[in-house]
N, C-alpha and C positions, 0 to 999 in steps of 0.2 A: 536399467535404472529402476530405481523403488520410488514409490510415491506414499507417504504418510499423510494424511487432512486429517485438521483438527479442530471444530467448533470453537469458535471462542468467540469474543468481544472485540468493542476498538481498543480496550483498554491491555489487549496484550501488545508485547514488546516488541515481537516479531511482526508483527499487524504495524506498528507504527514506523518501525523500521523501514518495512517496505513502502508507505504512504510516504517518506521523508526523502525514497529514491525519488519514488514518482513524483515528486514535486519538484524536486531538481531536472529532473525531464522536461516536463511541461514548461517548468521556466524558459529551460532554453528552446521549447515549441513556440511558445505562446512568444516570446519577446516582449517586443516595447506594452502587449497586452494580456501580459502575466498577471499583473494587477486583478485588472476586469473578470478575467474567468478566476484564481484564485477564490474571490471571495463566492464563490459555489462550488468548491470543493471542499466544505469542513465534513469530516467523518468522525468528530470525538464523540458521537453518541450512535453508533452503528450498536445497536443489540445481535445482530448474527452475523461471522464473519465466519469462512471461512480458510485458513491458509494451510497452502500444500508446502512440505516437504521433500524434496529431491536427495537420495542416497545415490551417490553413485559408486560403482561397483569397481574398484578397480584389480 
């Protein structure tokens, strides 16, 4: 396997993409107290993000 990272922001697509799993995740961690912790998870002003790339090689 290859691995690409690429600086960017919260403001890219893949960045938001991935935070859109992870909150579907945590919902179903967190349950009846997905509320509670939700409201400390905002990242729309993250200035350095960094997201990896996986190529796999077939």
């Amino acid at each position: 396997m290859a691995y690409t990272f690429i600086k960017t922001d919260s403001t890219s697509s893949d960045y938001q993409n991935l935070v859109t799993l992870l909150d579907a995740e945590l919902k179903i961690r967190d349950g009846d107290e997905h509320s509670f912790f939700a409201q400390y998870n905002k990242s729309d002003m993250i200035k350095h993000v960094v997201v990896c790339y996986e190529k796999v090689r077939l």
